[in-house]
C-alpha positions, 0 to 999 in steps of 0.5 A: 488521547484518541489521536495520540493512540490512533498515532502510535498504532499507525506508526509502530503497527499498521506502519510496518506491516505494511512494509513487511507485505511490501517486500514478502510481495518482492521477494517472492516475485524474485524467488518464483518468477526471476529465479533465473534472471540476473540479480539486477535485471531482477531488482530492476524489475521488482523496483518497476512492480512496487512503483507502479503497485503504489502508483495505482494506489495512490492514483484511485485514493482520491476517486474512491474517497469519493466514492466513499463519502457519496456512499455514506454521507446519508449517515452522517459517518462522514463529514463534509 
């Protein structure tokens, strides 16, 4: 029942807040600092901030768990 709850909430909460950050985040960036730009050379940048945004992400995911699991494995929170 856990996981199937832990599913649900992912998927139809966390999910879509993430995506609702995401784009307020560029649109925003479009609003305030491409505002005199092109239409396309604005989205063309804005595709270029959110790849390299999750880019980063995805490249300090693993280090980090790492970090995380030395951090707290003397507490036994963490398997192995």
């Amino acid at each position: 029942m856990r996981y199937t709850a832990d599913c649900v909430l992912t998927q139809y909460v966390i999910l879509p807040l993430t995506f609702v950050s995401w784009r307020s985040m560029l649109t925003l960036y479009d609003i305030i600092l491409a505002a005199d730009e092109d239409a396309l050379k604005a989205d063309i940048i804005s595709a270029c901030i959110g790849l390299g945004l999750c880019s980063i992400c995805f490249a300090v995911e693993v280090p980090l768990a790492k970090v995380e699991n030395r951090r707290f494995s003397s507490f036994n929170l963490v398997e192995n």
